[in-house]
N, C-alpha and C positions, 0 to 999 in steps of 0.2 A: 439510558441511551443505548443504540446496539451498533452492532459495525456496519447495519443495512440501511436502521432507520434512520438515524438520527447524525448532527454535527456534533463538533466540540469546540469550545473556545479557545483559540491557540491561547489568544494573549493574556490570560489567567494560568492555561497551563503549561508552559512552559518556561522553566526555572534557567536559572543562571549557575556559572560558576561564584561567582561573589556576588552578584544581585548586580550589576553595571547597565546600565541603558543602554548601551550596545555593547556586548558583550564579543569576545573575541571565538565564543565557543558554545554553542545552544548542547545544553540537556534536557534530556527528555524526562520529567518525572511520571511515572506509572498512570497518573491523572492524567495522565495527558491522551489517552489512548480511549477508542470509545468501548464499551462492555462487547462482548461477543454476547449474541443472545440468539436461543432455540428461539424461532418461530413456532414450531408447534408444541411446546409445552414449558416456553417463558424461562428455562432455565437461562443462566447468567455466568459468562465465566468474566476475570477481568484479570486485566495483562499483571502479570510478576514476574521481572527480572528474575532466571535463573543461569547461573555458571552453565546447569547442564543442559539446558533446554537449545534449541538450534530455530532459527527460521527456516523450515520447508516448504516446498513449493511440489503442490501434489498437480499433475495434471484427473482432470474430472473429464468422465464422458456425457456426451448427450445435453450440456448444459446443465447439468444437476450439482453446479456447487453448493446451492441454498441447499439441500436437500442432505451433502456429506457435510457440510459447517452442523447443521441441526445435529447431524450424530454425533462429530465429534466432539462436538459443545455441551450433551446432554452427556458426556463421558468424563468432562472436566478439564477438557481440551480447549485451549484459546486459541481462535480462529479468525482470519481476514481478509473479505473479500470486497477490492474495491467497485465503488458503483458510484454511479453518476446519472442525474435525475435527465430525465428526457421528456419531450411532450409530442404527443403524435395524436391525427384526426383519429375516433371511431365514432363507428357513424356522425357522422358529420358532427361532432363533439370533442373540443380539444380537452386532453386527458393530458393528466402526469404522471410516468413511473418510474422506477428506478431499473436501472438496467446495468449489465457487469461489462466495467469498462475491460478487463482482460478476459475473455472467453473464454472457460473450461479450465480457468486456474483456481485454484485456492492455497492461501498462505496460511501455516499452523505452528506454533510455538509448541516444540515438544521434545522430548530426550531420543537420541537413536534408538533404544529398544522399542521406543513405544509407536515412533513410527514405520518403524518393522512391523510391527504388530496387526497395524493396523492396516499395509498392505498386503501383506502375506498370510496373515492369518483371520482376518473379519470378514467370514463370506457376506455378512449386511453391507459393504459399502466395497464389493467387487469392480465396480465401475471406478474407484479409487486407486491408482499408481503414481510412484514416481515421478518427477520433471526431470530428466536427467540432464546434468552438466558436459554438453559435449566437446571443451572448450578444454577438459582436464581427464586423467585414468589413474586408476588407483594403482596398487600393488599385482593386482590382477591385469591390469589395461582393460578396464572398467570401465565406464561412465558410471563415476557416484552419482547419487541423488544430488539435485540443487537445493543448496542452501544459499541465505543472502546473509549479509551479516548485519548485526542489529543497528548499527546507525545507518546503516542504506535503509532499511527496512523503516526505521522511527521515522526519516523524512518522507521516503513513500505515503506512509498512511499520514502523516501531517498534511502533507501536497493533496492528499484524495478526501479523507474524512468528511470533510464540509461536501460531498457527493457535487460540488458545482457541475453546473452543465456542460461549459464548454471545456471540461477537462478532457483531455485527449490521450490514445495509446497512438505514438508515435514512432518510427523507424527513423534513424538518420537521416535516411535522404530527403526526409519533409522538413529537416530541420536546419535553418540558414544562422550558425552560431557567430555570436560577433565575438569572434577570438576565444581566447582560454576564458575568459573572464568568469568567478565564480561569485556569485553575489546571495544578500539573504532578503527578503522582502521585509520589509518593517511596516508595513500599513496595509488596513485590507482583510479580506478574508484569506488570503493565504499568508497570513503574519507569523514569519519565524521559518517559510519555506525557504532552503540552500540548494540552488543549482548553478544551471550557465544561461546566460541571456539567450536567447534565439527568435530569430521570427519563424511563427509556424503558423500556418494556413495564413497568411499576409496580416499576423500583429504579431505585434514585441510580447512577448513568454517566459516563463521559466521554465527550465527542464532538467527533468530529475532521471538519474540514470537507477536503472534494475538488472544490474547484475545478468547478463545471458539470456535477456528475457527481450528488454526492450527500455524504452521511454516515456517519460510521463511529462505531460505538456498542463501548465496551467493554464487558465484563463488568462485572457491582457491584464498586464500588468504595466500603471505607468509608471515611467522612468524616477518620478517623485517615489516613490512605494519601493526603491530598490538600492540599494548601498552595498560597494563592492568588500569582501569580505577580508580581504588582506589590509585594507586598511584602517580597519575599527578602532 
């Protein structure tokens, strides 16, 4: 499976603190995650928890994140870019493809030196820079690099993986929240996703927050399919 082509089975992969049928706290096991994979020469990387590795957020020019994932993947870099399947007429023939629900991003799993490295110093993937965090400054009055931190990031790609269609990149104001409420879906293809209820484009949703970036809207979800999370 690759983080382009293919789904993954939440509800095999995702473990438990003591194994409980509703469990008060989803973990994510390594398995759970789909392979990064080169398009053009099939290499394979797959996610490993490390202490030093960081989730960043590279902005890509031109559309070309398929193109920086292939290299950094074929470097032994774990890479992820969410996409979500579409269908549109050509010549009068309805087609299917995958398309990037976030534009000109791509998410990589890697240590601060190596992400230096590879914008500062790899003239092959010059159209590759930083997302800066403009929300935060460092010692300098900076804008670091954006990072997300790893269980924001686990439920992002849980919530996208399965590329469903009407998965959405949302802004606040398309999203009508019924209160705080944080709930986890339990049935379905997004089983084991944790957000806040919302109606978005006129259905009931989950929505997962990204860190400085934005929102991520599932498909409908019905109200049977969703159990509020503080009282498990």
């Amino acid at each position: 499976m690759t983080s382009r082509e293919s789904g993954i089975s939440t509800l095999s992969n995702v473990t438990t603190q003591r194994g409980e049928i509703n469990p008060r706290v989803i973990r994510f096991a390594p398995d759970a995650f789909p392979e990064a994979k080169s398009s053009q020469t099939g290499v394979s990387v797959r996610y490993v928890p490390d202490p030093a590795k960081r989730w960043y957020v590279f902005r890509v020019s031109y559309g070309r994140e398929d193109k920086a994932s292939d290299f950094l993947v074929e470097d032994g870099t774990y890479t992820y870019i969410a996409k979500k399947m579409v269908e549109k007429n050509v010549r009068g023939k309805r087609k299917r493809f995958l398309q990037t629900l976030i534009p000109n991003l791509l998410f990589a799993y890697m240590p601060k030196e190596k992400a230096e490295e590879y914008v500062k110093h790899t003239p092959a993937i010059s159209y590759l820079s930083y997302y800066y965090n403009h929300f935060e400054a460092d010692d300098c009055q900076k804008n670091p690099p954006l990072t997300v931190p790893d269980e924001e990031m686990h439920r992002f790609i849980l919530a996208t993986c399965n590329m469903n269609q009407h998965l959405l990149f949302v802004q606040p104001s398309q999203c009508h929240f019924k209160g705080g409420e944080q709930v986890r879906v339990i049935d379905g293809p997004f089983t084991g996703v944790e957000g806040r209820v919302a109606r978005v484009a006129g259905q009931q949703r989950v929505v997962i927050s990204l860190s400085n970036i934005g929102l991520i809207s599932t498909a409908y979800i019905p109200t049977a399919f969703l159990r509020p999370i503080d009282t498990d």
